[in-house]
C-alpha positions in Angstrom: 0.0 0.0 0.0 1.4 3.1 -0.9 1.6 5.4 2.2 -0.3 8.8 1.8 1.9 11.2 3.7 5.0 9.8 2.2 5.3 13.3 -0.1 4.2 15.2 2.5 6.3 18.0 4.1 7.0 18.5 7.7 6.7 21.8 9.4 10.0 23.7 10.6 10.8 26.9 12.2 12.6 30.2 10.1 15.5 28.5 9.4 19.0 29.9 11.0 21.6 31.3 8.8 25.2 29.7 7.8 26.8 26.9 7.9 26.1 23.9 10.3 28.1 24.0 13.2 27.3 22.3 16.9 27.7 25.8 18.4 24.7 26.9 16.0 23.1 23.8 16.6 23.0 23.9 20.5 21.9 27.7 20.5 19.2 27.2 17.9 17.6 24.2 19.6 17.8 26.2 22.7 16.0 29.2 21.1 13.5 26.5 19.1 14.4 27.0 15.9 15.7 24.6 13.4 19.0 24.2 11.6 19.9 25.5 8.2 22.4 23.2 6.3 22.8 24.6 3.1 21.9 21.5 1.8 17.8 20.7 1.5 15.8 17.5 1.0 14.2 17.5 -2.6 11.2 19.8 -2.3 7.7 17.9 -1.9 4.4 19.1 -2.0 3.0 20.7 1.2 0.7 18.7 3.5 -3.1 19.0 3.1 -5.3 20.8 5.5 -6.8 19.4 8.6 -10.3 18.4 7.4 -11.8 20.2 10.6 -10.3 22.7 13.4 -10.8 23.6 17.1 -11.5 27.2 18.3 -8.1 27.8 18.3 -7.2 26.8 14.6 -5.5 23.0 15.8 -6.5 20.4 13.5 -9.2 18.1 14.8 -7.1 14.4 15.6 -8.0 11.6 13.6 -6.1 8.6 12.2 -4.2 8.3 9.5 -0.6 9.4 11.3 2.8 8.1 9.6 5.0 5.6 11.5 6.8 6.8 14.5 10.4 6.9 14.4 10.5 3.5 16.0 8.1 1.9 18.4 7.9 2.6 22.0 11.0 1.5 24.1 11.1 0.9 28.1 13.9 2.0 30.3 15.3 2.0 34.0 12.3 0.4 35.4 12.2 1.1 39.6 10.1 -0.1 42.2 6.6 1.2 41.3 7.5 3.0 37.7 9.6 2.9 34.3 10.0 5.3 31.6 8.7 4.7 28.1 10.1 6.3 25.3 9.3 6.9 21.4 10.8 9.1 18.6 9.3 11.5 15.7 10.2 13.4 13.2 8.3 16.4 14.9 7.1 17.4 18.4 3.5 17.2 17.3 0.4 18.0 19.3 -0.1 15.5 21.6 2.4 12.6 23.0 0.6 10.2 25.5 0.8 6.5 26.8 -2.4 4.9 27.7 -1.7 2.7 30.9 -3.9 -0.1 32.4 -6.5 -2.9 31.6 -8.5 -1.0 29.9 -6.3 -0.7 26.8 -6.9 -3.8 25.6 -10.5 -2.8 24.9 -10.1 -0.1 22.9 -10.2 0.2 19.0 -7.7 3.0 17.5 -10.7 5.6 17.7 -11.4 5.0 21.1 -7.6 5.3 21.8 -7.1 8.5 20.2 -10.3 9.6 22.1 -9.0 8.7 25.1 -5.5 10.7 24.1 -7.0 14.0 23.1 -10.5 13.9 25.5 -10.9 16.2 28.6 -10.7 13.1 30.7 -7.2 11.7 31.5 -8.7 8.5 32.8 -11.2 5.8 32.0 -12.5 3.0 32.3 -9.2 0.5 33.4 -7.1 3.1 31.6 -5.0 6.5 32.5 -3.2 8.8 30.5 0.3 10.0 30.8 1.8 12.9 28.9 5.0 12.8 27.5 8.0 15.3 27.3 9.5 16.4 24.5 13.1 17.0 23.4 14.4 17.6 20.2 18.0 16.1 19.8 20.3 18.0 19.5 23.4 16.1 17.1 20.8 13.8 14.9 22.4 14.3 11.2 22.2 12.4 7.7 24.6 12.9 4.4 25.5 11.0 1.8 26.4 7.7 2.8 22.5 7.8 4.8 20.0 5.6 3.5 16.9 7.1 4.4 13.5 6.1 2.8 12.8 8.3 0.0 15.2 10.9 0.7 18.9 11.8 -0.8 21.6 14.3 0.8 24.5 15.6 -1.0 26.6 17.0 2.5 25.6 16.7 6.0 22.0 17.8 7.1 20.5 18.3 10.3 17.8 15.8 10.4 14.9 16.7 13.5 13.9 14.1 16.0 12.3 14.6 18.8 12.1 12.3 21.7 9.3 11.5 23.6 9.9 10.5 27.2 6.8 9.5 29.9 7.5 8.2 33.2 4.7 5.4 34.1 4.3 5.8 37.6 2.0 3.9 40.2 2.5 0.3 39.1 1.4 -2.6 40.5 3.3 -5.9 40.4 3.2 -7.8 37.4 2.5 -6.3 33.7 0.5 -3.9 32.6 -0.6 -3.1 29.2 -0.1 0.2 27.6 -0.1 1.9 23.8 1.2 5.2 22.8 -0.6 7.9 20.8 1.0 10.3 18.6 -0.6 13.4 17.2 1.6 15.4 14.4 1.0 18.7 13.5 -2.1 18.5 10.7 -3.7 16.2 13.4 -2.7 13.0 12.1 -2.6 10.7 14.5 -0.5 7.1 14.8 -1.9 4.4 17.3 0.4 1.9 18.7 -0.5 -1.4 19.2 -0.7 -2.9 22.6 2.4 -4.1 24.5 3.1 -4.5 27.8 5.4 -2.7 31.1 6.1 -3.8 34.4 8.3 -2.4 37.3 11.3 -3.8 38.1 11.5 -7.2 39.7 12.1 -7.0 43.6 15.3 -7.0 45.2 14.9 -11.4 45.5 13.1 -12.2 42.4 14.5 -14.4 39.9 15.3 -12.6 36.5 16.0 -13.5 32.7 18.2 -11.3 30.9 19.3 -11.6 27.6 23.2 -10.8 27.0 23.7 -9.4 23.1 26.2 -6.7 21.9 27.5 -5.5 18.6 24.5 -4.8 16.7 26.0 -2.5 14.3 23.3 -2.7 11.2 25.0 -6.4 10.5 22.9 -8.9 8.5 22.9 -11.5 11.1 21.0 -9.0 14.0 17.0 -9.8 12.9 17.9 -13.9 12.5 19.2 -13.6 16.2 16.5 -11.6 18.0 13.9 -13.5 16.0 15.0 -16.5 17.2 15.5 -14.9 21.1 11.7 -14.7 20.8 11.2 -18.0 20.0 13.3 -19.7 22.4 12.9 -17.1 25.5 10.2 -15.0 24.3 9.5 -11.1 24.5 8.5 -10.7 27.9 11.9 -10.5 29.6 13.6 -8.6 32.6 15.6 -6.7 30.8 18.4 -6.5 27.2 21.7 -5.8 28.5 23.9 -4.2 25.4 27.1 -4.4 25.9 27.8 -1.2 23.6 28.2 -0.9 19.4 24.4 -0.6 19.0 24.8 1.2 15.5 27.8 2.2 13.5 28.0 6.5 13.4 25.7 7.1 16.2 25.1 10.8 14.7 23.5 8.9 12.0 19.4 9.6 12.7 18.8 6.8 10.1 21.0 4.0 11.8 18.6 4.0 14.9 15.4 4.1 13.3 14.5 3.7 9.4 17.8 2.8 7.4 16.2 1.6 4.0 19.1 -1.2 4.9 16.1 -2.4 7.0 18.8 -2.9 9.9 18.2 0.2 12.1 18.8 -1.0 15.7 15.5 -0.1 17.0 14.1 -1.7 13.9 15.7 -4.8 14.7 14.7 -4.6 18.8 11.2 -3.9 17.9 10.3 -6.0 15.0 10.6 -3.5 12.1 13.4 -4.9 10.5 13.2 -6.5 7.4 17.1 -8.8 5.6 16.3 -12.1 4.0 19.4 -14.4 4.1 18.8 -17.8 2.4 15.1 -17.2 1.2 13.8 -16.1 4.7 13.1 -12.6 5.3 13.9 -11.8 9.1 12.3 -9.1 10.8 13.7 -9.0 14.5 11.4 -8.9 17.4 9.1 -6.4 19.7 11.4 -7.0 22.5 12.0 -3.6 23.5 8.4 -2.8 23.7 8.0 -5.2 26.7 11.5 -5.3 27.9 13.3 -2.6 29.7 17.0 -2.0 27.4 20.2 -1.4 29.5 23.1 -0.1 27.1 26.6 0.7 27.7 28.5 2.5 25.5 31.0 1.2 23.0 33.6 2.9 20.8 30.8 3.1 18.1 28.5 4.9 20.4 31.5 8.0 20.1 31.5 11.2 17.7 34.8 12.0 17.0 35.2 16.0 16.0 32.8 18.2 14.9 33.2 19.7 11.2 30.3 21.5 9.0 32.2 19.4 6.0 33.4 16.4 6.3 30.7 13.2 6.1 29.9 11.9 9.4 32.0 8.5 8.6 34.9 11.1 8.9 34.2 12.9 11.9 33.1 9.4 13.4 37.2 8.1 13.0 38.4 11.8 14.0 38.4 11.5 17.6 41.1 13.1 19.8 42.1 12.6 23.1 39.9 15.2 25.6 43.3 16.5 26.6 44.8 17.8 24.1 41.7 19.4 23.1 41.8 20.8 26.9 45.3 22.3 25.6 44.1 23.8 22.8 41.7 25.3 24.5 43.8 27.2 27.2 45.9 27.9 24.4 43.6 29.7 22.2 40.7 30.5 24.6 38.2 31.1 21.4 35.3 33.7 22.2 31.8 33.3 21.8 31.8 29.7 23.5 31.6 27.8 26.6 34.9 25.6 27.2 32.0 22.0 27.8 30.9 23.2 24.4 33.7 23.5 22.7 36.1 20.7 24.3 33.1 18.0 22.9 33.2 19.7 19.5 37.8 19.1 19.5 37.4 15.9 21.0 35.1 13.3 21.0 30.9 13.1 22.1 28.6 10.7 23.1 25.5 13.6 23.2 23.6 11.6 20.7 23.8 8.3 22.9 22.9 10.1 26.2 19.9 11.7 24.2 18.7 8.1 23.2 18.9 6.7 26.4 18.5 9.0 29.4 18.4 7.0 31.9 19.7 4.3 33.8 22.0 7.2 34.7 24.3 7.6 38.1 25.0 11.0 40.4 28.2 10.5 39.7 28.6 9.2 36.2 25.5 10.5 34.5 24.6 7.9 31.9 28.5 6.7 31.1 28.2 4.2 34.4 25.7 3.8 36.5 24.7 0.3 38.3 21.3 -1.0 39.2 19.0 -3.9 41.0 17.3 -6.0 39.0 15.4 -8.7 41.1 18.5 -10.6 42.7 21.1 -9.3 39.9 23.3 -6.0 40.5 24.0 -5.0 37.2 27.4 -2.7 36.8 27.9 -1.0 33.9 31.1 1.0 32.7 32.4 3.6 29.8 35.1 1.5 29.1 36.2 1.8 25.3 39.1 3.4 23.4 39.0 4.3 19.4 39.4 1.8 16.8 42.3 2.8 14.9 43.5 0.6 11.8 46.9 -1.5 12.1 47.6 -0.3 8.7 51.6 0.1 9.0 51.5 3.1 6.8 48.2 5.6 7.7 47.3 7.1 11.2 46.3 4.2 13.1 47.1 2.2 16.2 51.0 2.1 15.9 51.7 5.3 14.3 50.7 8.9 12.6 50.6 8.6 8.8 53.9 10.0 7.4 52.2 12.9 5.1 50.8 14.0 8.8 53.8 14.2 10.8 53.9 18.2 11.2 50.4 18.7 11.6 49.3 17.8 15.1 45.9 19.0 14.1 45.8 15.5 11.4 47.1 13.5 14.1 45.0 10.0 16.0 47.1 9.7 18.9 47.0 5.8 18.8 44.0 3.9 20.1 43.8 5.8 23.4 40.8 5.5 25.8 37.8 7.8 25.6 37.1 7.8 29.4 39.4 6.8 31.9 39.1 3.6 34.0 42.6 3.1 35.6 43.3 2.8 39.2 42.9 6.4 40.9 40.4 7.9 38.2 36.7 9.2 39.0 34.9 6.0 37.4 37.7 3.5 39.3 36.8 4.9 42.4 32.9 4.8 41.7 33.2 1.4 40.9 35.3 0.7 44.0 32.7 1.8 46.0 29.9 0.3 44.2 31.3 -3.7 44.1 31.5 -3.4 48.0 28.5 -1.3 48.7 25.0 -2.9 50.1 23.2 -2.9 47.5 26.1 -5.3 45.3 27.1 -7.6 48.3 23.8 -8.5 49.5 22.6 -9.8 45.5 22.4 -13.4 44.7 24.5 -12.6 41.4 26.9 -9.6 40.6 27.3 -8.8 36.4 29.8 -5.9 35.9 28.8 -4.7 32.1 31.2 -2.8 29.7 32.2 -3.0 26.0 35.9 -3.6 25.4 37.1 -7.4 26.2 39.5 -8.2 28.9 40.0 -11.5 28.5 39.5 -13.0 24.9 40.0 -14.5 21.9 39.1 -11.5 19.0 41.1 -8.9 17.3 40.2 -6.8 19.5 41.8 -7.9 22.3 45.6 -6.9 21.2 46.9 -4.5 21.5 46.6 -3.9 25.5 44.1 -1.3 27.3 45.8 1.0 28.2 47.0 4.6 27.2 49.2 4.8 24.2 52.6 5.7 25.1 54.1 8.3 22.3 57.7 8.5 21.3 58.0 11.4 18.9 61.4 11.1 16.5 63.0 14.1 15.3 66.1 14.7 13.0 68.7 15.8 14.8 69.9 18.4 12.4 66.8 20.0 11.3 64.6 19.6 14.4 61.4 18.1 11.4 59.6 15.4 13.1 60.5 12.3 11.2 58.2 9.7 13.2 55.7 9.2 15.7 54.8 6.0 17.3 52.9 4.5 19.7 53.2 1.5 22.4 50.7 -0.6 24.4 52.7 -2.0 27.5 50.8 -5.4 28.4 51.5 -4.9 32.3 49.6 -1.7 32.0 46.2 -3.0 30.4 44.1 -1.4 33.0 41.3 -3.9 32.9 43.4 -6.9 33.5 46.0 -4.9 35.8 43.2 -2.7 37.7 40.0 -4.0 37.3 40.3 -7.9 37.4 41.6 -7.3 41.1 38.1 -5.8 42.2 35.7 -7.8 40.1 37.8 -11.2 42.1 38.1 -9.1 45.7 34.5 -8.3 45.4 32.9 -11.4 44.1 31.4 -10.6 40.3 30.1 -13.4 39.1 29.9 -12.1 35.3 31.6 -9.8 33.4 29.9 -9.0 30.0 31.4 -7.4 27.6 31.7 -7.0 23.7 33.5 -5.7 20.9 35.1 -8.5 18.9 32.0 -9.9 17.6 32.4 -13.5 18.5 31.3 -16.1 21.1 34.0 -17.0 24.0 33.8 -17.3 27.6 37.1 -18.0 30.2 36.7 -17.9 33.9 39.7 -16.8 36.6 40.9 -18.6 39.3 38.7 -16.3 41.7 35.8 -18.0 40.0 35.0 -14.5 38.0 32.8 -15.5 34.4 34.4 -13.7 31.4 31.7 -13.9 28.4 32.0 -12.3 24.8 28.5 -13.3 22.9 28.6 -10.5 20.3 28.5 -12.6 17.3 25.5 -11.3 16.5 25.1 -9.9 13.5 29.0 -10.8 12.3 32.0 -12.4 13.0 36.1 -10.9 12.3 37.2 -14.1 13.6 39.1 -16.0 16.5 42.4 -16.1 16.8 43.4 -19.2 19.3 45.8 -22.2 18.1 42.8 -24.2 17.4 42.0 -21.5 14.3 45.8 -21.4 13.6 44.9 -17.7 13.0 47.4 -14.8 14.1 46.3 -11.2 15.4 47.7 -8.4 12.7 50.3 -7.1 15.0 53.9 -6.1 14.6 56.2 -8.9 16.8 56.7 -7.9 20.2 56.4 -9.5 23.7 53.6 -7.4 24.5 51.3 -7.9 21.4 49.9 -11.3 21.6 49.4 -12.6 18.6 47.0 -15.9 19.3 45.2 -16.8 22.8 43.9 -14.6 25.3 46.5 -11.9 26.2 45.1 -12.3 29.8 46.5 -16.2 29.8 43.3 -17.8 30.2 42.2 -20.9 28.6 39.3 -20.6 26.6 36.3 -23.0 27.6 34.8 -25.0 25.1 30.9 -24.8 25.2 29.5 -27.4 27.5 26.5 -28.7 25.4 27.2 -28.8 21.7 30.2 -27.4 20.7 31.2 -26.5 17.2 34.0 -28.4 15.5 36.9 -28.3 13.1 37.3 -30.2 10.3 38.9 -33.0 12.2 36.1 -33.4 14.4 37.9 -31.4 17.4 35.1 -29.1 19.7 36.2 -25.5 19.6 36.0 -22.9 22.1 34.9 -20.3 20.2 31.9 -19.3 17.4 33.1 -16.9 14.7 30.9 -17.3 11.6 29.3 -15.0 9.4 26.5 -17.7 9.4 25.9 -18.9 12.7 24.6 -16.5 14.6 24.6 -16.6 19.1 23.0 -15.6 21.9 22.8 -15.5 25.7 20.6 -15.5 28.1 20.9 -15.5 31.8 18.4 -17.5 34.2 18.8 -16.6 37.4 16.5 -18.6 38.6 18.1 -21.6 37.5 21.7 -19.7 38.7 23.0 -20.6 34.9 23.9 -18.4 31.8 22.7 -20.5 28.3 24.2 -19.8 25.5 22.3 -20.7 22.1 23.1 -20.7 18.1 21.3 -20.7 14.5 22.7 -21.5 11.9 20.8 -19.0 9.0 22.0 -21.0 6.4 19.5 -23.5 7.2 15.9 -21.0 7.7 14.0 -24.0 9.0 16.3 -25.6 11.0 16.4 -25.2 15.2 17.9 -23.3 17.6 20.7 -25.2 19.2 21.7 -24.7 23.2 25.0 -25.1 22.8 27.0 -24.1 26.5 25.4 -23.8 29.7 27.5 -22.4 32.6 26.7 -21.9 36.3 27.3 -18.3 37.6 28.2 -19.8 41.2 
């Protein structure tokens, strides 16, 4: 069916003049007006008139509305409430959730009556009206894929979030919908899903363990087949960061024509056939609270109002030596927040999507939470993903046509947010292992995105800061190289962080990043588990593959095997093998895809694979650990 409003225009405020910076973004959204680009969407005929009006000119509501953004999303659920979320492409006239029994019994009609009445409760039902925030970073160019719509440079593409807290909820689930009311009146009608506080401090839980969604093929396969074998109704989906690829990209979250948006995927409105079956993902999110932690894909590098947002995605530099250009050149007409995010790196648009769970000290970068008798920790632990190309900037060194431009240069794979012993989120996390709230759980789960112990790429070089050596000749004074090194004594999550998750009793670290399935545990009894082949795999590299990591020889790049010296575990249940019949304690398959899921109940993490190859065949348990 072809949709009606799909030429339609949307409304926008007098446009500001000249060129798209995040200074003009920032104080036009604070003022309310939109963003000029320079660069405008194809023009389209404007949108027709409301058929009828109120006294005050506002179009009567009736149905008929365009999608939203992406269905309705629950998050940081508490004792008696939970917040639940949905984006537009406008603020519109009326954002509401309809809460309780009642819902189920009404038609679209009757829900949009019960949205835009006098009365803001029914029958089994009450209303709650949402907040509205336009975000402030959300972009497209050229590389977007946005349906029916081309860009030339980067545009400022409007969304608007929609945030209602749920409050005074009884135990158990309750059935809501959300209504949506856009400018000419149109109005979109959700259908019914369902919300639930969080489970109390001895419940059992189920939480599904996924990371590394990143738009890859695999992603709607794997969360179909999470609602077949665990269904939608969960306790929560822990992400263990990479939920898209340039999170300034509006289209990766919600409507990429690749139909592998992440909240597409999370919600059922994705759509990639791989071997004659179209897969479409699941409405998980609408019933299950999300808890995210960021990864390096979840980072804006520097701001520019030219360069595609690919480029200012791998332009990241290190927050300090923005800080020193700053109290170098103390530039006028900013604030030093402002313009230190713009020099260095920014996670506004992640922070935006996902406002809460969120900590005093750590605002939404690490926070930790109860959920029934789990105590989920979750930390900013990433650095940049720099290439280990031997002749451009990347992890080892600056490209050589860069050398005397310090403006050009990477600085190595350096860490966006410290995590060493003696910084701010160390010390938080210190004091959260050994707090109350952690020590009197059943299980402790310490969430973050970079691996500490594993068998991926991505687990060499070491974690810790770069250390630069700058070459110069000695006659001329012209920098002639710049390198960088990753001492392996200094990883700070095995050197610093191991220590507290064995002294303090985790039970699980989850983590992501190298997009394939491993798990290890330490001789404190601590659970290491990677399950982020997901939507794709870059490989293992353990003497069972015979594959080698692409680093330069030297003792502290390990080149096969865990650089933490752990011994992989081969799944206990079904294991995959090698050619000569031998179980392997890995999965890394472009084919195969994995998930996990963690039963507290049964005190057990399961993981499970589908082979996609193979549309019709089952879902196969494949390791089953005990957290305890």
């Amino acid at each position: 069916m072809t949709d009606p409003t799909a030429n339609e225009t949307l409304p926008t405020d007098t446009p500001a003049a000249g060129s798209l910076s995040r200074r003009t973004v920032l104080g036009a959204l604070a003022g309310g007006a939109a963003v000029a680009t320079g660069v405008a969407v194809p023009a389209v005929p404007a949108a027709a008139a409301a058929p009828g009006t109120d006294p005050d000119g506002v179009p009567t509501p009736r149905l008929g509305g365009r999608p939203l953004l992406c269905e309705p999303y629950l998050l940081d659920p508490q004792a008696s409430t939970v917040y639940v979320v949905w984006h537009t492409e406008e603020a519109g006239t009326a954002q509401v959730v309809l809460v309780g029994a009642g819902v189920t019994t009404l038609d679209d009609q009757q829900a949009l009556d019960a949205a835009t009445g006098g009365r803001r409760n029914g029958p089994g039902w009450r209303r709650i009206t949402a907040t509205t925030k336009r975000l402030t970073r959300t972009r497209e160019d050229s590389a977007s894929a946005v349906p029916g719509r081309g860009y030339s440079a980067v545009v400022d593409r409007p969304v608007h979030r929609q945030l209602a807290l749920v409050d005074k909820l009884p135990a158990g689930r309750t059935p809501y919908r959300v209504v949506s009311v856009d400018h000419a009146g149109r109005a979109t009608v959700t259908a019914v899903y369902s919300l639930a506080p969080v489970a109390s401090r001895k419940q059992a839980v189920k939480l599904l363990l996924t990371s590394d969604h990143q738009l890859k093929n695999m992603t709607p396969a794997n969360l179909e087949k999470v609602a077949e074998t665990v269904g939608v109704r969960l306790d929560g989906v822990l992400v263990a960061g990479d939920l898209v690829n340039v999170p300034d990209r509006a289209s990766e979250w919600f409507d990429s024509t690749t139909g592998l948006a992440f909240f597409a995927g999370l919600t059922g409105r994705a759509s990639k056939t791989l071997h004659g079956r179209t897969w479409r993902g699941a409405p998980l999110l609408q019933h299950t609270p999300i808890f995210p932690a960021i990864g390096n894909h979840e980072v804006m590098g520097r701001w520019s109002d030219t360069a595609g947002l690919d480029s200012q995605f791998n332009d990241p530099q290190p927050l300090e030596v923005a800080r020193q250009k700053w109290r170098a050149s103390r530039p006028s007409g900013v604030d030093e927040a402002t313009w230190l995010a713009e020099q260095s790196w920014d996670v506004t648009t992640y922070e935006e999507m996902f406002p809460y769970p969120s900590s005093p000290n750590g605002g939404q970068r690490w926070w930790a939470r109860t959920i029934g008798d789990v105590h989920l920790v979750t930390l900013f632990a990433t650095q940049i993903w720099r290439s280990a190309s031997p002749t451009a900037r990347g992890k080892f060194q600056e490209a050589p046509a860069d050398l005397e431009n310090a403006d050009k240069w990477g600085y190595g794979q350096f860490i966006f947010e410290p995590i060493k012993r003696g910084s701010r989120q160390y010390k938080w996390l210190e004091r959260e292992l050994a707090s109350p709230a952690a020590q009197r759980a059943r299980f402790r789960v310490v969430m973050y995105h970079h691996p500490g112990h594993g068998l991926g790429d991505n687990s060499a070089p070491p974690f810790t800061d770069p250390v630069q050596t700058i070459t110069r000749d000695p006659l001329t004074g012209k920098v002639t190289a710049v390198t960088y090194d990753y001492p392996l004594a200094d990883d700070h999550i095995l050197r610093d962080l191991e220590p507290l998750f064995s002294t303090n009793g985790v039970h699980l670290v989850h983590n992501g990043h190298s997009h394939l399935w491993n798990r290890f545990r330490n001789p404190a009894g601590v659970n290491w588990l990677e399950t982020s082949n997901v939507g794709n795999s870059y490989g293992a590299y353990d003497v069972s593959s015979g594959a080698t990591r692409n680093l330069p020889e030297d003792p502290d790049h390990i080149r096969q095997g865990d650089p933490g010296g752990l011994t992989p575990i081969v799944p206990t249940v079904a294991p995959l093998t090698d050619a000569a019949g031998k179980p392997l304690p890995y999965v890394a398959s472009n084919d195969i895809t994995v998930f996990s899921v963690l039963d507290s109940g049964a005190g057990v993490v399961r993981s499970y694979r589908f082979d996609t190859r193979d549309p019709g065949s089952a879902v196969v348990l494949f390791d089953e650990f005990p957290l305890a």
